[in-house]
N, CA, C and O of each residue as an XYZ file, in Angstrom:
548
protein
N       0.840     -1.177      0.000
C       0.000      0.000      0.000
C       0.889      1.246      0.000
O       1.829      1.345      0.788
N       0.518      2.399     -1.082
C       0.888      3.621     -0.639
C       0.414      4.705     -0.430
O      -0.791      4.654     -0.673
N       0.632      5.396     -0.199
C      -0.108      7.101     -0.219
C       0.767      7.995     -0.412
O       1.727      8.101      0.352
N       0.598      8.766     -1.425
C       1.281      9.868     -2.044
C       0.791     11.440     -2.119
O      -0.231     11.687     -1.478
N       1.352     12.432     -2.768
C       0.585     13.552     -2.557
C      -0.188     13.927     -3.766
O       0.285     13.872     -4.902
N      -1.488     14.341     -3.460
C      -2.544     15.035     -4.656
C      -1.596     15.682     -5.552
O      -0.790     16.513     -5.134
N      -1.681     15.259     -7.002
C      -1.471     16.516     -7.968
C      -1.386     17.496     -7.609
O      -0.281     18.034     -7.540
N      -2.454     18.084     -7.259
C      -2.898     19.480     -7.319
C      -1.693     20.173     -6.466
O      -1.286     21.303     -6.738
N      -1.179     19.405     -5.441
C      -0.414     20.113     -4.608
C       1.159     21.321     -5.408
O       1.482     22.509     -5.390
N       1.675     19.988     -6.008
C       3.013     20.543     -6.930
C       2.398     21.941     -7.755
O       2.733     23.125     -7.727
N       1.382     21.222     -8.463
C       1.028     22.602     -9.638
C       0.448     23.389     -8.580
O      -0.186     24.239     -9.205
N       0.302     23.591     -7.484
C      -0.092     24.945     -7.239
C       0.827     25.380     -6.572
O       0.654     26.547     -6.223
N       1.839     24.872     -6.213
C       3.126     25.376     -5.567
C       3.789     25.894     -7.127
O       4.649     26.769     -7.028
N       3.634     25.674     -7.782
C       4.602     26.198     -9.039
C       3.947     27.242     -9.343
O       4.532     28.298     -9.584
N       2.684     27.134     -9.383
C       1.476     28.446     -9.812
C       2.014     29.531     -9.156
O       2.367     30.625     -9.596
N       2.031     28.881     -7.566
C       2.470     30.546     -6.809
C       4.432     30.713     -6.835
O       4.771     31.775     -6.313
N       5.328     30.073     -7.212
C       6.253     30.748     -7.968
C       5.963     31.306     -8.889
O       6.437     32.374     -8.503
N       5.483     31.592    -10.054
C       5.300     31.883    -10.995
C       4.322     33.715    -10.838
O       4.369     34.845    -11.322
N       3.418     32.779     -9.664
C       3.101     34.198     -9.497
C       3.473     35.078     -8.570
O       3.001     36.212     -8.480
N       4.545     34.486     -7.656
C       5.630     35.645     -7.215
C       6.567     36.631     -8.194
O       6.852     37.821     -8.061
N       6.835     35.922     -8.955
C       7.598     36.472     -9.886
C       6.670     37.553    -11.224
O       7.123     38.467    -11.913
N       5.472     37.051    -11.186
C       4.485     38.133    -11.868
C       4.665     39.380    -11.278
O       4.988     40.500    -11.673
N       4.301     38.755     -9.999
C       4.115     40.371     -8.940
C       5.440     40.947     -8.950
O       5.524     42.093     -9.393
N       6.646     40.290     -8.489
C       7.867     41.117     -8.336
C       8.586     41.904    -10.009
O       9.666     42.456    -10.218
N       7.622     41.668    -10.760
C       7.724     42.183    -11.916
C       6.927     43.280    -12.382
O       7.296     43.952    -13.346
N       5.919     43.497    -11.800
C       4.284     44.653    -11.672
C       5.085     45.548    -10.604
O       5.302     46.759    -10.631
N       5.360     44.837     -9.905
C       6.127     45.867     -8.440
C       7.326     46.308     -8.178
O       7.531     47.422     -7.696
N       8.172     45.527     -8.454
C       9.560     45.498     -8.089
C      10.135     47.184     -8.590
O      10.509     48.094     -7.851
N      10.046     47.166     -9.900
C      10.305     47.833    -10.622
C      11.984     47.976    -10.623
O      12.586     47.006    -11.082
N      12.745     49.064    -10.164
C      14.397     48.134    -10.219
C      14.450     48.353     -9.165
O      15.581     48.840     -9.139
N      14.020     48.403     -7.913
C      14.420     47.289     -6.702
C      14.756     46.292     -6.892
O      14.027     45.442     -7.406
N      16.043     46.070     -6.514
C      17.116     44.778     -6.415
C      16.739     44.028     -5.318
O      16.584     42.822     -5.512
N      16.526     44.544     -4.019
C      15.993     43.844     -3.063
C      14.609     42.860     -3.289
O      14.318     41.713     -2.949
N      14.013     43.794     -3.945
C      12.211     43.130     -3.833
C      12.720     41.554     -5.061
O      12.337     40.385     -5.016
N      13.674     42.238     -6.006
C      13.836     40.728     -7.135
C      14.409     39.956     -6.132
O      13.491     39.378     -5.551
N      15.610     39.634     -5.592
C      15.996     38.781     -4.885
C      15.421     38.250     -3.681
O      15.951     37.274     -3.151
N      14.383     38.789     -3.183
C      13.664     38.389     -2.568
C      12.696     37.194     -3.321
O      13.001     36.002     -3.326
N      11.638     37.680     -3.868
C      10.593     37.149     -4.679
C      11.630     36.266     -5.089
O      11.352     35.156     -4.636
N      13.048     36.221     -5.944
C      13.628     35.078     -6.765
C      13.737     33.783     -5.727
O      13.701     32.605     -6.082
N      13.864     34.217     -4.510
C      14.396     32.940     -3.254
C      13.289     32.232     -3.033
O      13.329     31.007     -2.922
N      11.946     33.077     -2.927
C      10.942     32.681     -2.378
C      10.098     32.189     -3.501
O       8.920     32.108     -3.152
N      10.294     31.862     -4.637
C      10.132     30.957     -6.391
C      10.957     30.590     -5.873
O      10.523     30.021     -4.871
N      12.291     30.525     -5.921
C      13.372     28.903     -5.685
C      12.705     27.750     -5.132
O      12.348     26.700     -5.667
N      12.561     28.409     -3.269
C      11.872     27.751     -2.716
C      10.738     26.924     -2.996
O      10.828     25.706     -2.842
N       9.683     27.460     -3.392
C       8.435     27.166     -3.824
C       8.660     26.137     -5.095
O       8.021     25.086     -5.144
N       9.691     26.536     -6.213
C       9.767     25.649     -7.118
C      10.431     23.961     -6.636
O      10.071     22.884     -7.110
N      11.446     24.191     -5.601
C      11.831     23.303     -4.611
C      11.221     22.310     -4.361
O      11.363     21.117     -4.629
N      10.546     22.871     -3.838
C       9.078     21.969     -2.592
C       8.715     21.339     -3.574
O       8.823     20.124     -3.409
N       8.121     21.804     -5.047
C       6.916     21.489     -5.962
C       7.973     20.317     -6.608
O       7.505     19.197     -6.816
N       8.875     20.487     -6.808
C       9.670     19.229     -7.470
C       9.816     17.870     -6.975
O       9.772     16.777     -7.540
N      10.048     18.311     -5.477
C       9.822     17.236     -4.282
C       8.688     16.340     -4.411
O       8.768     15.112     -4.393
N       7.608     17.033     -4.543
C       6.339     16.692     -4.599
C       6.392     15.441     -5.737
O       6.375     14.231     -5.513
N       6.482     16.370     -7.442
C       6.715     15.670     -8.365
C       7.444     14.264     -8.057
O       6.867     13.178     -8.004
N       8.631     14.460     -7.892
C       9.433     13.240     -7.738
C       9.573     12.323     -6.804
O      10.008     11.212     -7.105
N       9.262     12.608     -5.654
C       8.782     11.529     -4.983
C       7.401     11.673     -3.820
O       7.378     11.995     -2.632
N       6.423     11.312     -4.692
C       5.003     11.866     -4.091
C       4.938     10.989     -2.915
O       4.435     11.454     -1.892
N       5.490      9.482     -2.924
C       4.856      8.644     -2.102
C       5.491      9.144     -0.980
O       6.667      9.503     -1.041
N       4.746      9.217      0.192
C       5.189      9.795      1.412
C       5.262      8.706      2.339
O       6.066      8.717      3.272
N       4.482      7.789      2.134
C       3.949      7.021      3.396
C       3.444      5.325      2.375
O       2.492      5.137      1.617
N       4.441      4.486      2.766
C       4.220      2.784      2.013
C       4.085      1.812      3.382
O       4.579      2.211      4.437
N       3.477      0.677      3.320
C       3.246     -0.129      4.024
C       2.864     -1.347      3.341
O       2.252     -1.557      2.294
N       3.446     -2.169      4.305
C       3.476     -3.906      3.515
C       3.899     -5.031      4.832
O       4.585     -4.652      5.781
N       3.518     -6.052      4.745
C       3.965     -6.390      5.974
C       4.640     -6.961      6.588
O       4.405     -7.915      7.330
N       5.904     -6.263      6.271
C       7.300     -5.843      6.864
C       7.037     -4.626      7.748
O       7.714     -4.618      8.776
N       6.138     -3.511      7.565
C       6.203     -2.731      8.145
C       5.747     -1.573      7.391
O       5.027     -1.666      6.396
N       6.331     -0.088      8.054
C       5.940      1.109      7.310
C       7.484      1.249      6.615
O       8.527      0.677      6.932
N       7.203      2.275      5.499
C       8.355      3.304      5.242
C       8.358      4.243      4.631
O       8.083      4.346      3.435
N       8.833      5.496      5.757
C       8.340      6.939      5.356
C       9.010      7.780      4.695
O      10.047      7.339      4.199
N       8.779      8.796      4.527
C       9.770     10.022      3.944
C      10.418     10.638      5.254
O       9.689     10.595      6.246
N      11.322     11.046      5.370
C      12.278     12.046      6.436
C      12.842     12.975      5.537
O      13.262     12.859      4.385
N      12.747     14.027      6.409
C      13.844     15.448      5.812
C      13.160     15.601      4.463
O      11.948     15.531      4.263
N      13.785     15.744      3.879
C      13.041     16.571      2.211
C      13.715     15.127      0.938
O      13.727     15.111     -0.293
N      14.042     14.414      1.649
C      14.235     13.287      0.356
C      14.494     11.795      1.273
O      13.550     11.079      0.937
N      14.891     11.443      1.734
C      15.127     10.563      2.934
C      14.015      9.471      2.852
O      12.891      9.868      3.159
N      14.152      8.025      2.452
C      13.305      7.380      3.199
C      13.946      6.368      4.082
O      15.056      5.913      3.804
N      13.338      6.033      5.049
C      13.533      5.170      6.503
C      12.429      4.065      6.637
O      11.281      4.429      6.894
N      12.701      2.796      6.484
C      12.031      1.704      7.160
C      11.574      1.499      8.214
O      12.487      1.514      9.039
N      10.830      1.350      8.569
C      10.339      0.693      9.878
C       9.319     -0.478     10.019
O       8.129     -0.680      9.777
N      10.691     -1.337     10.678
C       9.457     -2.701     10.828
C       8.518     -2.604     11.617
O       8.775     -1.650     12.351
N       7.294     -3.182     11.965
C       6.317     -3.043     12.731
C       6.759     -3.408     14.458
O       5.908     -3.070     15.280
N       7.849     -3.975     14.919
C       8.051     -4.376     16.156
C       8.342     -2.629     16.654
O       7.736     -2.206     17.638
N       9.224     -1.789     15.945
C       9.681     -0.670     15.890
C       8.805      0.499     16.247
O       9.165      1.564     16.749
N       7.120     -0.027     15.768
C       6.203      0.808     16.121
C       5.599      1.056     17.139
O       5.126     -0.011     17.532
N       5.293      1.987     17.915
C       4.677      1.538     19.517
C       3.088      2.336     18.878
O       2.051      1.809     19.279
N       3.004      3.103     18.278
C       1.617      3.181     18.238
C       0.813      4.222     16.745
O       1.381      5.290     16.521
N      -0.049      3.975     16.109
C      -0.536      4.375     15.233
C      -1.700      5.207     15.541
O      -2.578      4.551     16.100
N      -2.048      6.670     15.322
C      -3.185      7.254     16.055
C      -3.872      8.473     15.187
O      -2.991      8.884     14.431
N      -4.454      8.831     15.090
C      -5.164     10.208     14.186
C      -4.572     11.436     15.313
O      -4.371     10.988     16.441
N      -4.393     12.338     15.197
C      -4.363     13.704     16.263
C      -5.678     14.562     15.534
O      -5.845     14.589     14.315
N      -6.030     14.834     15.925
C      -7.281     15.952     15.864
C      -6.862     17.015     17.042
O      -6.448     16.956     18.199
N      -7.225     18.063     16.037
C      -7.159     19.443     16.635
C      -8.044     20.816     16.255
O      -8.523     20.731     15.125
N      -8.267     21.689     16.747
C      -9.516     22.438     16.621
C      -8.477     23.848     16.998
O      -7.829     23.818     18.045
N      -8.388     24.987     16.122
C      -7.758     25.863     16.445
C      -8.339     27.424     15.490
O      -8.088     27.592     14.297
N      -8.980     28.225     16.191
C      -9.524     29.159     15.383
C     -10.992     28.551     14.615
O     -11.481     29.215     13.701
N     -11.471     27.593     14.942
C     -12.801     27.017     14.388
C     -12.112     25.893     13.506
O     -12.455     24.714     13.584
N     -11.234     26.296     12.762
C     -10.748     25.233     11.917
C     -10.072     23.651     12.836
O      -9.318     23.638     13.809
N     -10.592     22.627     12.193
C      -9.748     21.510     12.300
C      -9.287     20.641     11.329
O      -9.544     20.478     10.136
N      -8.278     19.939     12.412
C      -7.414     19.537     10.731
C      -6.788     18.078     11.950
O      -6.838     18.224     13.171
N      -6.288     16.879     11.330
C      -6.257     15.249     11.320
C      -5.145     15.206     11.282
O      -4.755     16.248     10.756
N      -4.161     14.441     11.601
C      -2.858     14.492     11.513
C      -2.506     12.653     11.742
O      -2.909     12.168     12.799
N      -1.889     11.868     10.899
C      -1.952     10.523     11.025
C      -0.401     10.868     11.848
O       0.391     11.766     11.562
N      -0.305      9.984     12.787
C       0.643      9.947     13.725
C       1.410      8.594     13.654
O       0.931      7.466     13.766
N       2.575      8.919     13.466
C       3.390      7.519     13.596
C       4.247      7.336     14.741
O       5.328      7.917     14.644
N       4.056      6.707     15.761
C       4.922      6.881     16.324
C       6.284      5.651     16.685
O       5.923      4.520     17.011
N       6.890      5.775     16.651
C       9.016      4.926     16.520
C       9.286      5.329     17.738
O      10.430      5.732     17.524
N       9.096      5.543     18.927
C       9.910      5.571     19.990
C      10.403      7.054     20.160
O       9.817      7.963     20.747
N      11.212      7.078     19.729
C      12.059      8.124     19.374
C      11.612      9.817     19.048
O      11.753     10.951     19.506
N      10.891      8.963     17.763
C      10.269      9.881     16.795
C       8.587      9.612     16.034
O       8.292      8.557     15.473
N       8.131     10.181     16.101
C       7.267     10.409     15.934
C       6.716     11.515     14.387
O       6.961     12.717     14.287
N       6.105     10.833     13.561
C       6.159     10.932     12.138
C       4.710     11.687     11.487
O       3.833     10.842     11.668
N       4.377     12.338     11.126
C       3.142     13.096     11.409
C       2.848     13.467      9.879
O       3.795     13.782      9.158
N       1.496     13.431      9.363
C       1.181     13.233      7.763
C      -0.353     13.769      7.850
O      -1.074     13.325      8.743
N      -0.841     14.707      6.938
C      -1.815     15.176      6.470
C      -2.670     14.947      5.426
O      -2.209     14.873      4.287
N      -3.739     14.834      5.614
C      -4.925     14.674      4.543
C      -4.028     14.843      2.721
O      -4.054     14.066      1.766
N      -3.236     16.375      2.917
C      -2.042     16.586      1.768
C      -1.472     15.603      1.242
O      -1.522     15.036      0.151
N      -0.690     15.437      2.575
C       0.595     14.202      2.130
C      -0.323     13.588      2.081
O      -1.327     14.293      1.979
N      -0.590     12.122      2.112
C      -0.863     11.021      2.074
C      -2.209     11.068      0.705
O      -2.251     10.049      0.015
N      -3.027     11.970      0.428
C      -4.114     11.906     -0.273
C      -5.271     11.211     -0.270
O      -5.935     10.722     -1.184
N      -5.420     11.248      1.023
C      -6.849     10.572      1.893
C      -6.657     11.010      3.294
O      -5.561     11.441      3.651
N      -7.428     10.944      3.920
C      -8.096     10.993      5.275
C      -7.192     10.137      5.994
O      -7.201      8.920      5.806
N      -6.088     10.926      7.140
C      -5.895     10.186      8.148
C      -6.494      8.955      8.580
O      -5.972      7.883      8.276
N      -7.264      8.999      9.079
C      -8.715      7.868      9.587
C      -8.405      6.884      8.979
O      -8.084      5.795      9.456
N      -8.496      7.268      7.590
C      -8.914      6.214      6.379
C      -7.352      5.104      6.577
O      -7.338      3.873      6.565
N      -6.322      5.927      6.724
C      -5.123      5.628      6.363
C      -4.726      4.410      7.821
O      -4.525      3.196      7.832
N      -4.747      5.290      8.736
C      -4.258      4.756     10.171
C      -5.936      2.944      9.890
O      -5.399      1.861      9.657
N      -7.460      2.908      9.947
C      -7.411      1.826      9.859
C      -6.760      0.909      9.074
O      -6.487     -0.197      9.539
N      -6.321      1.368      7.361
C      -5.400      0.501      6.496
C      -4.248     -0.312      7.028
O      -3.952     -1.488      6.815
N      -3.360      1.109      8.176
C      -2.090      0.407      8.632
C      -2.599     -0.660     10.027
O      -1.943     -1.590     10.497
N      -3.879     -0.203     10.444
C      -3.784     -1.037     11.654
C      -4.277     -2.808     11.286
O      -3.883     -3.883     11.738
N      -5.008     -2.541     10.556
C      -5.439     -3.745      9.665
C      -4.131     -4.812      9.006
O      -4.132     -6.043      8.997
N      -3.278     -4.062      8.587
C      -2.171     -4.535      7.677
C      -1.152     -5.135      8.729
O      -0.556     -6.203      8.588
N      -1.029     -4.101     10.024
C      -0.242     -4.823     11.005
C      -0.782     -5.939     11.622
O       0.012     -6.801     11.999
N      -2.157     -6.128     11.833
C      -2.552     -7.349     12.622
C      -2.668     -8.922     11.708
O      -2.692    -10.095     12.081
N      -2.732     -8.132     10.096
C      -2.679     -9.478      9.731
C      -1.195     -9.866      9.166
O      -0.975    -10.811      8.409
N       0.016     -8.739      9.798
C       1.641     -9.217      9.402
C       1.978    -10.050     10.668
O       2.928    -10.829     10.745
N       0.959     -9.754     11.784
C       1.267    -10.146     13.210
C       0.676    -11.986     13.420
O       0.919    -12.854     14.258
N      -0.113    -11.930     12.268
C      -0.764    -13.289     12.349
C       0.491    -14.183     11.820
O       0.382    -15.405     11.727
């Protein structure tokens, strides 16, 4: 099983480079500061969106275990003995709430959004809990 990130995510991270650089072009005018600014903050943005592109899958499971993304390219195994617990976080802040699939390794603790993964926490955490009990059989 995997879960990767929505399309939509990359192309709209590129959209808004693109439209930093609109604006620092309407605005800038020859301010050197405002271009090198806006140029870092498109780097960035084009960055992220490539990430996205190239390696969407964030979050695989099989039953050996999980294996996630770390840092901005990084993936790390984890067998299921490794896991102490799988959980949704829910949180409510300003009216808004938002799901957070929780992994937790002891150590560290691995945290993934409706974004990343491209489904519903919920949805995701019963998949892995399901997948671990029948790697455990």
């Amino acid at each position: 099983m995997q879960w990767r990130v929505r399309p939509v995510l990359p192309v709209s991270k590129l959209m808004g480079a693109v439209a930093i650089v609109v604006l620092a072009a309407a605005f800038a005018e020859g301010d050197p500061v405002r271009w090198v600014l806006a140029a870092v903050v498109a780097a960035g943005l084009t960055g992220w969106a490539l990430r996205d592109l190239f390696l969407p899958v964030r979050l695989a499971a099989d039953a050996d275990g999980v294996t996630v993304l770390t840092g901005f390219a990084r993936r790390r195994h984890l067998p299921w003995s490794q896991i102490e617990r799988v959980r949704v976080e829910r949180t409510v802040r300003r009216g808004l709430r938002s799901e957070l699939l929780e992994i937790d390794a002891g150590e560290t603790i691995y945290q993934y959004g409706a974004h990343d993964l491209g489904a519903l926490p919920e949805d995701v955490a019963l998949k892995l809990s399901d997948l671990r009990r029948t790697a455990a059989l």
